[in-house]
Backbone atoms as SQL, in Angstrom:
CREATE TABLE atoms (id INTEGER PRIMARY KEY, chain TEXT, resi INTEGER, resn TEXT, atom TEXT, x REAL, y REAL, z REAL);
INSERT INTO atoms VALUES
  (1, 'A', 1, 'UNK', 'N', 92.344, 109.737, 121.060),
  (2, 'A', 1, 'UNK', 'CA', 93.726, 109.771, 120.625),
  (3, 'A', 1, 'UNK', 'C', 94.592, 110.059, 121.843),
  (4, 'A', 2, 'UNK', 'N', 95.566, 109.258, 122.152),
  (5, 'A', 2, 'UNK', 'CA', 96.365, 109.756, 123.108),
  (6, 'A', 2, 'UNK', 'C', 97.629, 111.008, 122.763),
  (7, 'A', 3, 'UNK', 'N', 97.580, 111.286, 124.091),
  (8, 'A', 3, 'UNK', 'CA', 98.758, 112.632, 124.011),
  (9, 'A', 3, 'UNK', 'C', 100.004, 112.225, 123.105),
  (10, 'A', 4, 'UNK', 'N', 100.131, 111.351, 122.983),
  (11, 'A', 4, 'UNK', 'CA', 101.641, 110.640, 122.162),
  (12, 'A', 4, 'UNK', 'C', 101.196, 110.770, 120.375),
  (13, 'A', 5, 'UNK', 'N', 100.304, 110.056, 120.663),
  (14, 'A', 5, 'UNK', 'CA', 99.662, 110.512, 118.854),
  (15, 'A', 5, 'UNK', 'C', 98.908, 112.013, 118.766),
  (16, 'A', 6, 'UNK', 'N', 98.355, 112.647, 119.472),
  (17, 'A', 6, 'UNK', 'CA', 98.062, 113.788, 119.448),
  (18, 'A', 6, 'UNK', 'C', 99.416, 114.644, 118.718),
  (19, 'A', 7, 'UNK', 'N', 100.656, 114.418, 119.828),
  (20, 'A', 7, 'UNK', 'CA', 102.004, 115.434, 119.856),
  (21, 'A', 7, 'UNK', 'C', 102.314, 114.772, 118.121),
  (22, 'A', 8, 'UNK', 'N', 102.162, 113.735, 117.737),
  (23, 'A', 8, 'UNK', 'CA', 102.645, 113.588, 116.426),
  (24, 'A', 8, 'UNK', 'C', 102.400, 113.989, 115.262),
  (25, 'A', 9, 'UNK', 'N', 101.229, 114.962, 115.252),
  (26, 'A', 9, 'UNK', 'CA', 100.409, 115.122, 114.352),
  (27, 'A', 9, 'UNK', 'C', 101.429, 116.364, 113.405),
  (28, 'A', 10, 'UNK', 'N', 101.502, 116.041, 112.223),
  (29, 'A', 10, 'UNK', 'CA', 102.680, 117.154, 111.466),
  (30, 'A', 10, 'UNK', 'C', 102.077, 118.295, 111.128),
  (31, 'A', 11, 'UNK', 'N', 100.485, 118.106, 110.546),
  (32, 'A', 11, 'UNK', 'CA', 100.107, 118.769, 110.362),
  (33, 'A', 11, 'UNK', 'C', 98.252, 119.566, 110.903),
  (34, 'A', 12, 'UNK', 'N', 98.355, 120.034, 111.983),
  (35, 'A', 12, 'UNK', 'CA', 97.253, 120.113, 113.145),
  (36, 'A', 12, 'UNK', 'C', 96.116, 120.896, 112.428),
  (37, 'A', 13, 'UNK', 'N', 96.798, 122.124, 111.524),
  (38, 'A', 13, 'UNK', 'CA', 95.362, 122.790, 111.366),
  (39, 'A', 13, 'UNK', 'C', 94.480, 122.025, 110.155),
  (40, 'A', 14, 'UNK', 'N', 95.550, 120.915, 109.355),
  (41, 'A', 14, 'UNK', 'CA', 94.645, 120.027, 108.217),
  (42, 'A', 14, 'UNK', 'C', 94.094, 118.893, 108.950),
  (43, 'A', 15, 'UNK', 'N', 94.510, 118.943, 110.287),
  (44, 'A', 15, 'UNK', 'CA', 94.353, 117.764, 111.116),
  (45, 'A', 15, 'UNK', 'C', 92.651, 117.817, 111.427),
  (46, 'A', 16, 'UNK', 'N', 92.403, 119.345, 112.323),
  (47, 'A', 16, 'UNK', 'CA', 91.637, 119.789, 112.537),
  (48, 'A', 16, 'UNK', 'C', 90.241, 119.819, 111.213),
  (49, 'A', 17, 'UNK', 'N', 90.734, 120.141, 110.416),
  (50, 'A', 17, 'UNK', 'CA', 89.798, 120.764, 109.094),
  (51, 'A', 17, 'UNK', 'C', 89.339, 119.482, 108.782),
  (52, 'A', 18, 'UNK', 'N', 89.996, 118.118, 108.828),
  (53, 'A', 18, 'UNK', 'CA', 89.751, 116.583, 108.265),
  (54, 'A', 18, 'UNK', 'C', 88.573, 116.392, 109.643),
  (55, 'A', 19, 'UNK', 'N', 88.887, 116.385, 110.620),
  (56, 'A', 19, 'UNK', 'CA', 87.977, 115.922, 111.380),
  (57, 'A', 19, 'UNK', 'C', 86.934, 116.965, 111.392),
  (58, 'A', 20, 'UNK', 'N', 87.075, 118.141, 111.478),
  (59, 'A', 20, 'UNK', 'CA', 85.749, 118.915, 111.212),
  (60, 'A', 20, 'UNK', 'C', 84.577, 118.326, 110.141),
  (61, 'A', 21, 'UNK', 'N', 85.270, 117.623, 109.112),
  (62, 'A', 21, 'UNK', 'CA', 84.290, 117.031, 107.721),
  (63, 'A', 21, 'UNK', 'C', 83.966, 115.828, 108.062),
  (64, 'A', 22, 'UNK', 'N', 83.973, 115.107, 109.278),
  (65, 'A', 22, 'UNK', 'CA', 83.798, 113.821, 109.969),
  (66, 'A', 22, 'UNK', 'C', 84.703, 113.033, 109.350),
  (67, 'A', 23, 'UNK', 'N', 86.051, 113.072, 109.322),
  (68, 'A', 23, 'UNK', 'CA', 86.843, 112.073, 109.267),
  (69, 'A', 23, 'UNK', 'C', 87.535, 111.377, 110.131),
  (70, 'A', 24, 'UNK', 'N', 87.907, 109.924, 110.764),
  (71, 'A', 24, 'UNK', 'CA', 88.150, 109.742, 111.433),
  (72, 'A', 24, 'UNK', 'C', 89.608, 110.318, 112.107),
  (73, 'A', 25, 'UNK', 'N', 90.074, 110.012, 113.133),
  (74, 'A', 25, 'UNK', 'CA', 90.867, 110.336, 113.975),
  (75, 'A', 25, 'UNK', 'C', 92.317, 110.040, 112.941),
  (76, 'A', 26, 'UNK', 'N', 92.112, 108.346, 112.855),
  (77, 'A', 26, 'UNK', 'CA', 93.541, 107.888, 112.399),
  (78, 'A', 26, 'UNK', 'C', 93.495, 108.337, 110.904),
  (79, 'A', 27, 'UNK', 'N', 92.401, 108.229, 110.093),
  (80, 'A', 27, 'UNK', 'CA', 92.629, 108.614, 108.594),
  (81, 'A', 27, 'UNK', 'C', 93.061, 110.165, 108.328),
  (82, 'A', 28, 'UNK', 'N', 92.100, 110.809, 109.252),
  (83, 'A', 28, 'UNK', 'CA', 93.211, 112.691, 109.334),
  (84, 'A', 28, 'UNK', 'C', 94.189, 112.500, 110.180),
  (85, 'A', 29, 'UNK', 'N', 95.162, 111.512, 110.461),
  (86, 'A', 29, 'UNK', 'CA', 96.340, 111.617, 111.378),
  (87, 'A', 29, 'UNK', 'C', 96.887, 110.985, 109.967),
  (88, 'A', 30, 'UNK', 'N', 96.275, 110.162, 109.123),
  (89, 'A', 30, 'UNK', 'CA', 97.434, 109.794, 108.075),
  (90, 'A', 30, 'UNK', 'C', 97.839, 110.595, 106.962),
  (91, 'A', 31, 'UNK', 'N', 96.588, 111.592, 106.546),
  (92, 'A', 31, 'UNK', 'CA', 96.553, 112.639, 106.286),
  (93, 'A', 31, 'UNK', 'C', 97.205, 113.642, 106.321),
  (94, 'A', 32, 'UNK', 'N', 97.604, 114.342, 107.405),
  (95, 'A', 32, 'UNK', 'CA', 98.133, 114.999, 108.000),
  (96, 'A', 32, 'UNK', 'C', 99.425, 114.896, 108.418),
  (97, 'A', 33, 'UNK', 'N', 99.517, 113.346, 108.498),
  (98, 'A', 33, 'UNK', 'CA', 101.059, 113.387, 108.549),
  (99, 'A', 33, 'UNK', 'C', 101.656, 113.062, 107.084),
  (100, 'A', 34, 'UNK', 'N', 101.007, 113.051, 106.037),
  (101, 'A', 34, 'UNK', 'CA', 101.500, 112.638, 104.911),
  (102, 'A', 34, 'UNK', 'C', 102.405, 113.814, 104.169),
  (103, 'A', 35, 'UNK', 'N', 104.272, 113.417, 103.418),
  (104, 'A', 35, 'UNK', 'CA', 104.264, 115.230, 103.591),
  (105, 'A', 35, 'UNK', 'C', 103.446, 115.421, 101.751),
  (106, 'A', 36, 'UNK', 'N', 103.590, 116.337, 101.894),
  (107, 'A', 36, 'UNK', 'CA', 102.991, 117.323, 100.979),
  (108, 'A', 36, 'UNK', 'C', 101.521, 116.943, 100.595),
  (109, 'A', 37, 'UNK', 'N', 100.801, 116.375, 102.045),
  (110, 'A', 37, 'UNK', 'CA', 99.120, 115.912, 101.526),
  (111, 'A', 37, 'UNK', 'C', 98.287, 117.268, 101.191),
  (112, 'A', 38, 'UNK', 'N', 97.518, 117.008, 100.137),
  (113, 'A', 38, 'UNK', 'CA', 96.662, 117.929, 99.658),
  (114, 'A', 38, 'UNK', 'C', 97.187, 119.139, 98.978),
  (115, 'A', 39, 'UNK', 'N', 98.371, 119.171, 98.537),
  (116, 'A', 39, 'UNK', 'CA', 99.437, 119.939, 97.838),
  (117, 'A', 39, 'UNK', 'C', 98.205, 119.235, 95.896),
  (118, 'A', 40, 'UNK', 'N', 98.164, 120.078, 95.311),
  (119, 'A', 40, 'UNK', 'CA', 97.703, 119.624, 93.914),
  (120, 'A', 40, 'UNK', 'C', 99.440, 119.362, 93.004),
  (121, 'A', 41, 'UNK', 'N', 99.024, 118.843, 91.623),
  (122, 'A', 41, 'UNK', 'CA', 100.708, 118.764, 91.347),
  (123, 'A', 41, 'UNK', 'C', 100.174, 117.596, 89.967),
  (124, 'A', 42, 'UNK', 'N', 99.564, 116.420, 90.409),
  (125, 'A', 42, 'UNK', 'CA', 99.109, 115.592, 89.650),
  (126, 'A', 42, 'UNK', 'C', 100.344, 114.843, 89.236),
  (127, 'A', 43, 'UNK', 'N', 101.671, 114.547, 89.911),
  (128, 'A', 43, 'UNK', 'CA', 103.061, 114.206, 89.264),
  (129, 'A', 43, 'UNK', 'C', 103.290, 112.697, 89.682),
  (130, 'A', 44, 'UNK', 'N', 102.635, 112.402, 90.655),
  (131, 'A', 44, 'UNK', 'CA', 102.396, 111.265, 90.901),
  (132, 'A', 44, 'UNK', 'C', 101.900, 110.134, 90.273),
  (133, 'A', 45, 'UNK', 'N', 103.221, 109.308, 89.786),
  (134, 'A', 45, 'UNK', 'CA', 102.726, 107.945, 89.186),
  (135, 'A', 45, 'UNK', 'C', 101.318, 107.363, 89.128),
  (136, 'A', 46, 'UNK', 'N', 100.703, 106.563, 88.216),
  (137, 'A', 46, 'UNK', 'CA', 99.362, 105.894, 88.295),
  (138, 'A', 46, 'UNK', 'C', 100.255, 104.514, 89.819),
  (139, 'A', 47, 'UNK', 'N', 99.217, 104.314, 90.547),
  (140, 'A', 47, 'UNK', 'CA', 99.249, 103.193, 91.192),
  (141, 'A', 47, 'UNK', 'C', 100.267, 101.774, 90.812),
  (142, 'A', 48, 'UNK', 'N', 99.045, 101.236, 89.499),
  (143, 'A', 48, 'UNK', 'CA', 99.325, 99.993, 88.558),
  (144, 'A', 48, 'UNK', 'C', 100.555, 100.353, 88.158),
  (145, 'A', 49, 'UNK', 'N', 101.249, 101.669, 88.326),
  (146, 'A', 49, 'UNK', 'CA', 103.167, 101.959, 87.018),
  (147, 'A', 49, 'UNK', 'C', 103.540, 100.887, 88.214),
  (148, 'A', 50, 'UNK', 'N', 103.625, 101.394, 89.389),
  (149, 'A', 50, 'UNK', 'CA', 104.874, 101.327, 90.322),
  (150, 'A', 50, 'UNK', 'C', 104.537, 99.736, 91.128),
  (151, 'A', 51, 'UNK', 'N', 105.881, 99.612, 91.461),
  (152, 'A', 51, 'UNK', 'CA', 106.313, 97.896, 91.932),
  (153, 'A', 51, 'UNK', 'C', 106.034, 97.732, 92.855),
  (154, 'A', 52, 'UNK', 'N', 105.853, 96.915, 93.530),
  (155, 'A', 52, 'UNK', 'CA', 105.091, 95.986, 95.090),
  (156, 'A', 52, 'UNK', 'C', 105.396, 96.879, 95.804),
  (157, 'A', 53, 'UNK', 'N', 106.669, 96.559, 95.699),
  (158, 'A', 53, 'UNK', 'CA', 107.853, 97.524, 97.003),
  (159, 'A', 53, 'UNK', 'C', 107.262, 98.615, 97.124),
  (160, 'A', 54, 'UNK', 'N', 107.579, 99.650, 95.697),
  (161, 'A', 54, 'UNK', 'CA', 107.264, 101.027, 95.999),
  (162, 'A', 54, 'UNK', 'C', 105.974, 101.113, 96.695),
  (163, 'A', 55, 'UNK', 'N', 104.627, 100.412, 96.566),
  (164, 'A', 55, 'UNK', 'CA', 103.206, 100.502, 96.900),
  (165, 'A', 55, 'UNK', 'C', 103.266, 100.126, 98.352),
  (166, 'A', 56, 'UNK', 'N', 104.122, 99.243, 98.838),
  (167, 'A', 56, 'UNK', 'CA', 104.689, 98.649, 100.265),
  (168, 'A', 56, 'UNK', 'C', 104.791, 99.889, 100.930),
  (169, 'A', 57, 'UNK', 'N', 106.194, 100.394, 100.603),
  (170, 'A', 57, 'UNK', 'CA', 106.474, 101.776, 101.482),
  (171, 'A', 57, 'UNK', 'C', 105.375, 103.119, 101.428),
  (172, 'A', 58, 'UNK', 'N', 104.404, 103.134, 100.202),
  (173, 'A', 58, 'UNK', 'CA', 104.090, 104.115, 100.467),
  (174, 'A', 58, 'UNK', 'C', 102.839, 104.015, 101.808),
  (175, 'A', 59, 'UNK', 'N', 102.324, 102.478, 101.450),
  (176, 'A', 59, 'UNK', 'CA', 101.360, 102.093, 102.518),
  (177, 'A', 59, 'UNK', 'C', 102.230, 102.078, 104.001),
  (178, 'A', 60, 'UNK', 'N', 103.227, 101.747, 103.853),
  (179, 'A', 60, 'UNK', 'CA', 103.703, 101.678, 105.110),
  (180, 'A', 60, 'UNK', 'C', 103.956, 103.473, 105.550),
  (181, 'A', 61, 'UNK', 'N', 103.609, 104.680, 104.900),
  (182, 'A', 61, 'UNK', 'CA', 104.108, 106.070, 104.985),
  (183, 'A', 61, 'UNK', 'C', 103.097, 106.466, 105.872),
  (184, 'A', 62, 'UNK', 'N', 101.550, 105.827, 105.213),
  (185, 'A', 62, 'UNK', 'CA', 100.100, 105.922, 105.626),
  (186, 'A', 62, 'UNK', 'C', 99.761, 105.174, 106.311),
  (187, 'A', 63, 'UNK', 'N', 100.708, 104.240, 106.850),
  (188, 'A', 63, 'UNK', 'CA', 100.271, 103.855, 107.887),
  (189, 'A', 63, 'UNK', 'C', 98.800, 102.448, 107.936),
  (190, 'A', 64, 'UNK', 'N', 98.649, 101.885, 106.625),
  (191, 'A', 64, 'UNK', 'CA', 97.723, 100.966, 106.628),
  (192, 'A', 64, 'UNK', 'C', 98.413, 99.767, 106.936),
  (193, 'A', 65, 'UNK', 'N', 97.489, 99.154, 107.785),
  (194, 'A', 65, 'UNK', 'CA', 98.326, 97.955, 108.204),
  (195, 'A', 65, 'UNK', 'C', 97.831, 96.787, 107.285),
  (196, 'A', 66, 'UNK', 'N', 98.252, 95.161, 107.568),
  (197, 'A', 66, 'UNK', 'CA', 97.888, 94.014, 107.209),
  (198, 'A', 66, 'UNK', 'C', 99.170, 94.258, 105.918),
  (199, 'A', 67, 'UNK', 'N', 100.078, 95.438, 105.434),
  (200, 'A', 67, 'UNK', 'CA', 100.326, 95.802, 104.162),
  (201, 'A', 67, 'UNK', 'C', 101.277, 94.577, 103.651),
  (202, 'A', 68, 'UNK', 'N', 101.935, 93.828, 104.678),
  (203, 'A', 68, 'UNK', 'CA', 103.216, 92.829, 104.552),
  (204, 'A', 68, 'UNK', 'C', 102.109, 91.513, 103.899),
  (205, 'A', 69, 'UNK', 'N', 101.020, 91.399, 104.054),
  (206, 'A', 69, 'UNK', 'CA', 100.249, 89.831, 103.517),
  (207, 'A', 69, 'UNK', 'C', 99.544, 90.658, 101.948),
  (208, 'A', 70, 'UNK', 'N', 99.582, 91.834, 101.957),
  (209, 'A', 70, 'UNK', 'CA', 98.930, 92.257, 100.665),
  (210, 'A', 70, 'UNK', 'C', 99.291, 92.353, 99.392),
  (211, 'A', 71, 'UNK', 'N', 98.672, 91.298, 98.537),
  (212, 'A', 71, 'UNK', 'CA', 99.496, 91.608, 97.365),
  (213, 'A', 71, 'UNK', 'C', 99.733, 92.958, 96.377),
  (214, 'A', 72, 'UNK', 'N', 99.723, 93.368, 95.337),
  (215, 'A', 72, 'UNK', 'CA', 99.802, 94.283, 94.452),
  (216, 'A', 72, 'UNK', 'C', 98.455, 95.213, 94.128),
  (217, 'A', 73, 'UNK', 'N', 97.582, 94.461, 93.804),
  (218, 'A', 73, 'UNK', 'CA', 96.101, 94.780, 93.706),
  (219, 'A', 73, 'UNK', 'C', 95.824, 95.509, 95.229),
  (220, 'A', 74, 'UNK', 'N', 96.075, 94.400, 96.434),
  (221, 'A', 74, 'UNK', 'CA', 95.222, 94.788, 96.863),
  (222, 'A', 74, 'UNK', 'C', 95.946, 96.455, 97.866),
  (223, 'A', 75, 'UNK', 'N', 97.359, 96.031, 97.584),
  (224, 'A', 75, 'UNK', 'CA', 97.701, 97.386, 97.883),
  (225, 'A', 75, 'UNK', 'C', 97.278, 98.598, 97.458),
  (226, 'A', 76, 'UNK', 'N', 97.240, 98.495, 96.336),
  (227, 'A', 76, 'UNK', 'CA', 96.664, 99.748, 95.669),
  (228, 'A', 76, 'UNK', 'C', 95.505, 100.340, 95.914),
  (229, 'A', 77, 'UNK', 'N', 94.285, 99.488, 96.249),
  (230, 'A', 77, 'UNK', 'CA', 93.156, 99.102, 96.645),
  (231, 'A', 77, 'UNK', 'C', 93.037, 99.740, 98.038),
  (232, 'A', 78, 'UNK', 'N', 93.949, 99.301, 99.114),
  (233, 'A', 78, 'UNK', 'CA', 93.776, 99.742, 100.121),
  (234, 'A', 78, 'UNK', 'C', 94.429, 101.330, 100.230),
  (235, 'A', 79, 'UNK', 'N', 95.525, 101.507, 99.343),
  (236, 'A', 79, 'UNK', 'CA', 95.678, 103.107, 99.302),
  (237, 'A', 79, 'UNK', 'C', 94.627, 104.095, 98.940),
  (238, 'A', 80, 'UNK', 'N', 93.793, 103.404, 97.806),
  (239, 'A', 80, 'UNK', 'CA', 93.048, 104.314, 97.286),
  (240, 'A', 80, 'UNK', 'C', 92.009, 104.332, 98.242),
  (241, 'A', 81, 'UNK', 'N', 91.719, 103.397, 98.968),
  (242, 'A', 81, 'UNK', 'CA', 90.939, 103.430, 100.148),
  (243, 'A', 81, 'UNK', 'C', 90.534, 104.240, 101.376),
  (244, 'A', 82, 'UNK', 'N', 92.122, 104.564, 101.627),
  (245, 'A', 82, 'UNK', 'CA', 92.451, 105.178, 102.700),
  (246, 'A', 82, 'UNK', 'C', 92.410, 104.999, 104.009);
């Protein structure tokens, strides 16, 4: 990881704790920068409620790419993915 994505990290000690459990670099950087990741709450829409768009931006929050050629399915798909 370079010093530029290192300094970005929002949240370092969940940063730390994700890669301690062997997670990769960028998936605990999406993690970690996600806000309120790993907060419990359960308030969050099912996937399938919400519209292209909304599934667009949230992939685009996390940072998965290819997200602009992906349709609906497979957005969801790749969120739940991670």
């Amino acid at each position: 990881m370079s010093k530029k994505s290192a300094d970005s990290i929002k949240n370092r000690d969940q940063y730390d704790a994700l890669r301690e459990q062997g997670y990769s670099k960028s998936k605990s950087a999406r993690i970690a920068n996600t806000p309120d990741a790993g907060k419990k709450g359960g308030k969050a829409s099912p996937y399938e409620s919400r519209t292209k768009s909304e599934l667009y931006q949230k992939a685009k929050e996390v940072g998965i790419s290819g997200r602009s050629k992906m349709n609906k399915d497979e957005l969801i798909h790749a969120l739940r993915e991670g």
